[in-house]
C-alpha positions in Angstrom: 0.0 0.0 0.0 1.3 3.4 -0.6 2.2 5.8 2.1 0.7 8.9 2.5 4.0 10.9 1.6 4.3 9.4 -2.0 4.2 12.2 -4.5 4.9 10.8 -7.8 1.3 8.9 -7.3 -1.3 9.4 -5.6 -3.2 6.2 -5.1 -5.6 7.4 -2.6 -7.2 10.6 -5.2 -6.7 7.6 -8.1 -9.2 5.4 -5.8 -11.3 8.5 -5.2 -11.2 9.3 -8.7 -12.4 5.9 -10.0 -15.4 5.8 -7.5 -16.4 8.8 -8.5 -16.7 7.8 -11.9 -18.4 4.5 -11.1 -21.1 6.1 -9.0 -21.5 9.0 -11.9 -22.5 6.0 -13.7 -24.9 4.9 -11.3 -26.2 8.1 -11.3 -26.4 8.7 -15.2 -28.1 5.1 -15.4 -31.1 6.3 -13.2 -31.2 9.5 -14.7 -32.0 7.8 -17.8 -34.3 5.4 -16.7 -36.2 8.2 -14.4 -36.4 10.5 -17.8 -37.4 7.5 -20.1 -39.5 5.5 -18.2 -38.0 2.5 -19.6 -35.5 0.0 -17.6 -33.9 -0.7 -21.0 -32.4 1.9 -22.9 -30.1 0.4 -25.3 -29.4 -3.3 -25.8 -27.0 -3.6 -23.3 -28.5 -3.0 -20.4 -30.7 -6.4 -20.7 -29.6 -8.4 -23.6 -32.2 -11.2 -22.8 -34.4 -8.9 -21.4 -34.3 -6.6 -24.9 -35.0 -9.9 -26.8 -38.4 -11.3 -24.9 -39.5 -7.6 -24.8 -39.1 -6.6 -28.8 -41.0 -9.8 -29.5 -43.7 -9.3 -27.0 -44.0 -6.1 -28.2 -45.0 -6.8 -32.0 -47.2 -9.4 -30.4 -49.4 -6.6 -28.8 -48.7 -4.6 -32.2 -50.1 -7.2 -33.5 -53.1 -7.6 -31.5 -54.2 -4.0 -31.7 -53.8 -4.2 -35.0 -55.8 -7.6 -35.5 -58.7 -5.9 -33.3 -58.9 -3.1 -35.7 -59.3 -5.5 -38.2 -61.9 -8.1 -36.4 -64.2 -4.5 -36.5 -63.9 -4.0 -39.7 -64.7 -7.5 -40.7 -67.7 -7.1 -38.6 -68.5 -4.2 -40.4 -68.2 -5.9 -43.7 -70.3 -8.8 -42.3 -72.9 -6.4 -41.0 -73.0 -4.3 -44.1 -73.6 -7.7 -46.5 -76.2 -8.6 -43.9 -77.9 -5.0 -44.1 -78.1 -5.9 -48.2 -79.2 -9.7 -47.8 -82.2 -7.8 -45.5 -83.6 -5.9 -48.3 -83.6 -8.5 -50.5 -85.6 -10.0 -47.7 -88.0 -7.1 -47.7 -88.4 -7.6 -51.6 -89.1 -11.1 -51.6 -91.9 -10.5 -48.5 -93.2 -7.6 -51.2 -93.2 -10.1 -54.2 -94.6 -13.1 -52.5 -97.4 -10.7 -51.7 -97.7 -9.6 -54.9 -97.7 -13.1 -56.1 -100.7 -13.9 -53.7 -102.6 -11.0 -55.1 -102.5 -12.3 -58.7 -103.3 -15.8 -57.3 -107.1 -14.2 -56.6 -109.3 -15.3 -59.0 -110.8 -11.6 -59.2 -107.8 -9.9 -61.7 -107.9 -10.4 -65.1 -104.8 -11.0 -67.0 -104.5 -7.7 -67.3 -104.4 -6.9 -64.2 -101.4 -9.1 -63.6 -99.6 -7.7 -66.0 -99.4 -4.5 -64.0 -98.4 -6.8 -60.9 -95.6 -8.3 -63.4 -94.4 -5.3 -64.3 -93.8 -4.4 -60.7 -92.5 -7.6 -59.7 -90.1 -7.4 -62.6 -88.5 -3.8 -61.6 -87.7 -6.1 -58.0 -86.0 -8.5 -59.4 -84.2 -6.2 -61.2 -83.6 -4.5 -58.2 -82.1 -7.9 -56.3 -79.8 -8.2 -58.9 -78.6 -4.5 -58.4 -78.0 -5.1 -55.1 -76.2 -8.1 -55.8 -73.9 -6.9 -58.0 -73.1 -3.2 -56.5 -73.1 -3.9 -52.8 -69.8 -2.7 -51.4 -67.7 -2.1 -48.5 -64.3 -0.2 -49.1 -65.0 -0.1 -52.7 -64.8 -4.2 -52.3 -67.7 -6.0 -54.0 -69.2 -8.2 -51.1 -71.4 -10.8 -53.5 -70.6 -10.5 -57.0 -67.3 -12.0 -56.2 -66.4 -15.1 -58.5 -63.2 -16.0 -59.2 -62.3 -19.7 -59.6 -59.1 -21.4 -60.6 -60.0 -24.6 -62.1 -57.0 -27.9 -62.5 -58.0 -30.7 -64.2 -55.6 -33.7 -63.0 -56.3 -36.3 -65.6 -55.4 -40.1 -65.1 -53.2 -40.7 -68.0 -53.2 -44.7 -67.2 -55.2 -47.3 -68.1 -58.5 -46.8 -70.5 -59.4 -43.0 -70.3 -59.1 -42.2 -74.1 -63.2 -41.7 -74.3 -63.3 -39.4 -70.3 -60.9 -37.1 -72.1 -62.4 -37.1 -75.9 -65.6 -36.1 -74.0 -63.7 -33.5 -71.6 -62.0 -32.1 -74.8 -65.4 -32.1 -76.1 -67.2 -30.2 -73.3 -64.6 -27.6 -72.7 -66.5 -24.5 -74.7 -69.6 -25.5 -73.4 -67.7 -25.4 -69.9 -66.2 -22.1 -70.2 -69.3 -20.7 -71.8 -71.3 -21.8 -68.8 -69.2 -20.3 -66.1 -69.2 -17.1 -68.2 -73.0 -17.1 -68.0 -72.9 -17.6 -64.6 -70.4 -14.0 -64.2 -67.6 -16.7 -63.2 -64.0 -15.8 -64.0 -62.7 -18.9 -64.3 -59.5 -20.1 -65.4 -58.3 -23.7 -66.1 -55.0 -26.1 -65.5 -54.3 -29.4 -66.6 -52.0 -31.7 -64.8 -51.5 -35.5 -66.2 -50.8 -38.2 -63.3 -50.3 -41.5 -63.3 -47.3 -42.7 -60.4 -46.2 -40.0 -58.6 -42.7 -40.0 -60.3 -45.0 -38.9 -63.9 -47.1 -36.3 -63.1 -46.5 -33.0 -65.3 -48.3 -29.9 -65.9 -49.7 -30.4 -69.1 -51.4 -26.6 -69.7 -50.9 -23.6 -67.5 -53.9 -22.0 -66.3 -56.0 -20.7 -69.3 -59.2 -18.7 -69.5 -59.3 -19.6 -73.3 -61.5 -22.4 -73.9 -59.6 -24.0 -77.2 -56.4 -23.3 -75.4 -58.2 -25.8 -72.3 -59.2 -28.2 -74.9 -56.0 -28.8 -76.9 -54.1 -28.9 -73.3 -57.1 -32.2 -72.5 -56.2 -33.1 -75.6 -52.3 -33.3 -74.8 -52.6 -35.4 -71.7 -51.3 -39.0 -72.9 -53.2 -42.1 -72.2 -50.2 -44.6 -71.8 -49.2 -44.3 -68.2 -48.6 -47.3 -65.6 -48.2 -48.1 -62.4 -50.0 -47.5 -59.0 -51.9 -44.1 -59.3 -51.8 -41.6 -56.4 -54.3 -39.0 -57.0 -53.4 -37.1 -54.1 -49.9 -36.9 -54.9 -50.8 -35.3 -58.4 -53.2 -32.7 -55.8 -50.1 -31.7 -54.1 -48.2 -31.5 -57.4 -50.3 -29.5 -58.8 -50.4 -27.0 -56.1 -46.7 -26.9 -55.5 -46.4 -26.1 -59.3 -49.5 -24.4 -60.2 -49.8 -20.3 -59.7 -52.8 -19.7 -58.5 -55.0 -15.8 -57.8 -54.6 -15.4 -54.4 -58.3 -14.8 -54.3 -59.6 -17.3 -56.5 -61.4 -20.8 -55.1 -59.3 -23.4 -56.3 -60.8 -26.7 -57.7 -58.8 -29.6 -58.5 -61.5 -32.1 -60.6 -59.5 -35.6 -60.5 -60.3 -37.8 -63.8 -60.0 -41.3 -62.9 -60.3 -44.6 -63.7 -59.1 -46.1 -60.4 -61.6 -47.9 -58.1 -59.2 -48.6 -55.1 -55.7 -47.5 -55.2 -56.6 -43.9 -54.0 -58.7 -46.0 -51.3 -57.9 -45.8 -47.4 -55.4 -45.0 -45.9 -53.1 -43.9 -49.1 -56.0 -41.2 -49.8 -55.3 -38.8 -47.2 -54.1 -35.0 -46.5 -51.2 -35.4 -44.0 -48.8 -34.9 -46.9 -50.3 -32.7 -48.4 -50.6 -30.3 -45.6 -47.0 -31.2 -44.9 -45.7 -28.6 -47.9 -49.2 -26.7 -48.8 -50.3 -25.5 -45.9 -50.4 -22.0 -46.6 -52.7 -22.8 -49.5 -54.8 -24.7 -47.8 -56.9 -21.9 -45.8 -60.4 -23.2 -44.8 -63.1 -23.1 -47.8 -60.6 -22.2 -50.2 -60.1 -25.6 -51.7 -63.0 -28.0 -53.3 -61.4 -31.6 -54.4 -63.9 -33.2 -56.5 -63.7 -36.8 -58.1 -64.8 -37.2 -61.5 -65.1 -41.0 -62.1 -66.3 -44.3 -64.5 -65.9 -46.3 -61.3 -66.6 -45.1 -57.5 -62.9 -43.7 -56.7 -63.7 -45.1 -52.8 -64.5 -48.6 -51.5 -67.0 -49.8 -49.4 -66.5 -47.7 -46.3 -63.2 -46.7 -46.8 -62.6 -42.8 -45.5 -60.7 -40.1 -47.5 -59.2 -38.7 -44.4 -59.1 -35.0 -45.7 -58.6 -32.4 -43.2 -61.0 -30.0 -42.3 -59.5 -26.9 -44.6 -60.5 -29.2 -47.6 -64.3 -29.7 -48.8 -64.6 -33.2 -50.2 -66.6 -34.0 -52.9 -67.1 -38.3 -53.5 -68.6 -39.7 -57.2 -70.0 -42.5 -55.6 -72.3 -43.4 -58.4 -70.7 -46.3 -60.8 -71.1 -45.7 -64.8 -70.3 -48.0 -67.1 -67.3 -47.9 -68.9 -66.7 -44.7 -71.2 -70.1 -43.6 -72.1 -71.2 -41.5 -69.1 -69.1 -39.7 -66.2 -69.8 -39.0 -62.7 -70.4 -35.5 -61.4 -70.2 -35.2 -57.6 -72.3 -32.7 -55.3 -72.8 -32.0 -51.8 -75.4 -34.7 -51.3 -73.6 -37.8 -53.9 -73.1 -38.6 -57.4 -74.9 -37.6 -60.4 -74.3 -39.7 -63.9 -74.6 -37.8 -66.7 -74.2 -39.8 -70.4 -74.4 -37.1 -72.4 -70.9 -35.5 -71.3 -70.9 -32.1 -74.0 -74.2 -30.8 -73.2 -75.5 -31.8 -69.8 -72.3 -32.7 -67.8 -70.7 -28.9 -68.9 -74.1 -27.6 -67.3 -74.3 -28.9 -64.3 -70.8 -29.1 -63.7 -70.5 -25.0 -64.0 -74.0 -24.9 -61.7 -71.5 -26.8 -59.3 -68.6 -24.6 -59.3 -70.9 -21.6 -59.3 -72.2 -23.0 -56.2 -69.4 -23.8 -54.4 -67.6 -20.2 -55.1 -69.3 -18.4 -52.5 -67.6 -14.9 -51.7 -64.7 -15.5 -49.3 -63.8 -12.8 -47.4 -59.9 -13.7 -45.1 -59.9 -11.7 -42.0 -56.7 -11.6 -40.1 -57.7 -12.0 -36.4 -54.6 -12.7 -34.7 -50.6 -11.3 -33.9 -49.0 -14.2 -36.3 -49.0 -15.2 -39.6 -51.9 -17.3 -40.9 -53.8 -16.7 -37.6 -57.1 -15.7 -40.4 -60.9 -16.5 -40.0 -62.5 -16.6 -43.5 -66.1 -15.9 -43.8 -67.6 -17.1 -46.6 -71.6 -15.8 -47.5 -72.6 -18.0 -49.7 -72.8 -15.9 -52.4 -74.3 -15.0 -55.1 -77.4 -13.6 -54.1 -78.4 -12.9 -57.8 -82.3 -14.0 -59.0 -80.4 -17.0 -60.6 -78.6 -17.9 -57.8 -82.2 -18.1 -55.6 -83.7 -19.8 -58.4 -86.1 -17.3 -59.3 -84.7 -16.0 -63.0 -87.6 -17.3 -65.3 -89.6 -19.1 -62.4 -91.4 -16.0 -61.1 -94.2 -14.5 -62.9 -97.9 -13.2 -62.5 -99.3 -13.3 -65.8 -102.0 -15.7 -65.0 -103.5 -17.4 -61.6 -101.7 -20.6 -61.8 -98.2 -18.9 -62.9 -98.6 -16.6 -60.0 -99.6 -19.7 -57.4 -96.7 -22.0 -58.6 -94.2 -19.1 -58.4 -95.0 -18.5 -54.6 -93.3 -21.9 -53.7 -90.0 -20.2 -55.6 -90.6 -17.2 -53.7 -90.6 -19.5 -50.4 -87.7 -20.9 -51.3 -85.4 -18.3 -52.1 -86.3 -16.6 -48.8 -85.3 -19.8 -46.4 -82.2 -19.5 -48.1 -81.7 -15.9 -47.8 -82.7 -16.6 -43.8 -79.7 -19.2 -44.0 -77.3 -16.8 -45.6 -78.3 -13.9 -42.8 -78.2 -16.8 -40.1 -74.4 -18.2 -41.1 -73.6 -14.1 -41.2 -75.1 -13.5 -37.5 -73.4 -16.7 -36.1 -69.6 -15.4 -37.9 -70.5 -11.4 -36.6 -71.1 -13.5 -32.9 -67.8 -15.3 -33.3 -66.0 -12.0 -34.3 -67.2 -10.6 -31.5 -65.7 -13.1 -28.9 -62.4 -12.9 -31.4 -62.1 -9.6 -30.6 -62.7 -9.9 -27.0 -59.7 -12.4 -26.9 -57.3 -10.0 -29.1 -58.2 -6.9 -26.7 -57.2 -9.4 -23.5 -54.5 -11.2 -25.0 -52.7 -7.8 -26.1 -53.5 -6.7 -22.4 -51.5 -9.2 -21.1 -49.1 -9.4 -23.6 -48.5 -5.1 -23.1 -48.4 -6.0 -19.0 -45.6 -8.9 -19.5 -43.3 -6.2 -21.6 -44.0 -3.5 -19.1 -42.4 -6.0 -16.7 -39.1 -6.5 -18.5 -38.8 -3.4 -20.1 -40.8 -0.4 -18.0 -38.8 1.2 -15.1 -39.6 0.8 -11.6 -40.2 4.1 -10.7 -40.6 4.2 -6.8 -37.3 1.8 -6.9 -35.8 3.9 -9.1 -36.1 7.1 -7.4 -34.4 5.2 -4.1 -31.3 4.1 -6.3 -31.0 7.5 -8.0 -31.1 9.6 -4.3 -28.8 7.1 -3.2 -26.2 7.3 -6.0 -26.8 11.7 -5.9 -25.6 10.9 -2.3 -22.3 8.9 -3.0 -21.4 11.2 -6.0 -21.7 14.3 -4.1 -20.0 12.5 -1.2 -17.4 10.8 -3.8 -16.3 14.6 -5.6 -16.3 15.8 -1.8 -13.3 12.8 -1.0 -11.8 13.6 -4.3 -10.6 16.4 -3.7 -9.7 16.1 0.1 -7.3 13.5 -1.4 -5.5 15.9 -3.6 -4.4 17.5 -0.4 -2.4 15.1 0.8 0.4 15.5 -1.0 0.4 19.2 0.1 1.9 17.4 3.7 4.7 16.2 2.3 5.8 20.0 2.3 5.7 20.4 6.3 9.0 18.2 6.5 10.8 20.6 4.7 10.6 22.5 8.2 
């Protein structure tokens, strides 16, 4: 230790010195914490702390975000349901009208006149239909499909694709009258090493049918539809809002069967696809593509659609809908109709609302759309012009109304649910916000002690300081 009469260094002001410094730290630390109101400043003064808090923080950027946007999905929902309740109120006024020209005391001429008014309604649903908006988004008139063919190229499938190729203008020319904007794929499968996209999607009918036409009919080996599915949407680009339909042509009774014709792989590389209601697999078929019993194990995000009904060999083809199959032998004419009245069906108007602080956390509301005159089956069923036109036309009416109250039901139940969605976002940011205050928000009351006592030890500190630059100065009383 050195002695008090050292002058070349003066270890005791050096001590002084450096503790002066340290506590002026101190000091500066709580200053800064008392002025900011934050514990961490920069990213050294918590490095794991910094870390936790910068993600907890987007997550409660995220939730107030995602319950700005749970309202204004309500307020699209609530909007569409405002529209869907007019056309309610014009259906109660037509059926009424309807029921007047069922009394036997008009003339036909007096029914006309009813006609003329029931026609300037339906004229009017169909307006609503097709201008109803929120944001300048169109809430029903909202079809947009993208269509892939995956086509069995093995075994005997020369007469399903002659008749496909056949159908295709007939197709196209259907979902156009139908206001669908539909575009088509084709993918040939037969073993999951020789599947290939045949066509790229096309909204030109020829084009479609001169891609069929390309699809060769000379495969082999075990086919795996759903591993031409996932091909096809690994290698397909599809319009992020479009439905996407994938219409397998098949020959295969059994090897899709089971437990080989599920989704886990699938789902395993397409997830992000594979949002709920955006995908509608349907099997197209000369022989019923499941056995006996046998389950197709699809998950939930996928709407599957079974041919069960058996046709004999190339003549006919199976059509699936929601409730079986349908066999249709004359494939150009009928199968291209009803087919398109499928896909029209199925479209509905998907709306993706992003609920949550993460990626694909989404709730997609789909309002079964279109609530045209065709769509409710009135477009050439309605009409007054004589007593038994205007009494058979009131079970149309009847009709198109329980499946407007449907449409208004599904959209209460989804407002509901949005509703408790946003009651989770508002208390999951809450607690989210109150775990980063934790890390990252000063203490203020402990902050406040630690800052008087480091004023104390700095003042106290400067005060030693320079009482120990005197001490050198007593070295000089030796010298007498």
């Amino acid at each position: 230790m050195s002695g008090i009469y050292s002058v070349q260094h003066n270890v005791t002001a050096m001590f002084a010195h450096r503790q002066a410094m340290l506590n002026n730290g101190t000091l500066s630390k709580a200053l800064e914490r008392l002025s900011s109101g934050y514990r961490i400043n920069r990213s050294s003064d918590d490095v794991a702390g910094l870390a936790v808090s910068e993600r907890l923080r987007a997550q409660v950027r995220g939730f107030q975000r995602a319950a700005l946007n749970i309202q204004d999905g309500a307020s699209l929902l609530q909007t569409a349901d405002a529209a869907i309740q007019d056309i309610h109120d014009i259906l109660q006024r037509m059926r009424e009208l309807l029921i007047q020209a069922a009394n036997g005391i008009y003339s036909n001429s007096d029914r006309a006149l009813i006609q003329q008014e029931i026609a300037e309604l339906m004229d009017e649903i169909d307006r609503i239909h097709t201008s109803a908006e929120f944001n300048k988004v169109r809430i029903f008139d909202y079809s947009t499909a993208d269509i892939v063919w995956i086509i069995d190229n093995s075994g005997s499938m020369g007469g399903q694709q002659a008749s496909l190729k056949a159908a295709a203008p007939s197709f196209f020319s259907e979902l156009a009258n139908r206001n669908v904007d539909a575009r088509a794929a084709t993918i040939g499968f037969s073993n999951a090493a020789n599947t290939s996209v045949v066509g790229n999607f096309t909204s030109n009918a020829g084009q479609f049918a001169a891609d069929v036409g390309n699809v060769g009919t000379g495969g082999s080996g075990t086919e795996n539809g759903m591993a031409a599915l996932q091909f096809a949407l690994n290698n397909l680009t599809f319009r992020q809002n479009a439905r996407k339909f994938f219409m397998i042509l098949t020959d295969e009774d059994s090897d899709d069967g089971g437990n080989n014709f599920t989704g886990a792989d699938i789902l395993a590389s397409t997830n992000a696809l594979m949002t709920s209601n955006e995908i509608v697999v349907d099997v197209v078929t000369s022989a019923a593509i499941i056995g006996a019993g046998a389950n197709p194990g699809l998950p939930a995000d996928i709407e599957y659609r079974d041919a069960s009904t058996q046709v004999a060999g190339d003549n006919g083809i199976g059509v699936p809908n929601a409730t079986g199959g349908r066999t249709f032998t004359s494939l150009a004419g009928t199968f291209a109709s009803n087919l398109a009245a499928q896909v029209d069906s199925a479209i509905g108007t998907l709306f993706k609302f992003h609920v949550g602080a993460n990626k694909n956390q989404t709730f997609t509301s789909a309002l079964q759309a279109p609530v045209s005159t065709r769509a409710l089956g009135l477009a050439g069923n309605v009409s007054a012009s004589t007593q038994t036109a205007a009494e058979n036309s009131i079970s149309f009416i009847d009709t198109a109304i329980d499946r407007l109250t449907r449409i208004r039901s599904s959209i209460g139940a989804e407002i509901n649910r949005l509703g408790f969605t946003l009651d989770y976002a508002r208390v999951a940011g809450e607690a989210m916000q109150s775990a980063e205050s934790r890390i990252r928000d000063t203490d203020m009351a402990a902050e406040i002690i630690e800052f008087t006592k480091a004023q104390v030890i700095v003042q106290s500190a400067n005060a030693m300081l320079a009482q120990s630059n005197l001490l050198p100065q007593n070295v000089l009383s030796l010298l007498g």
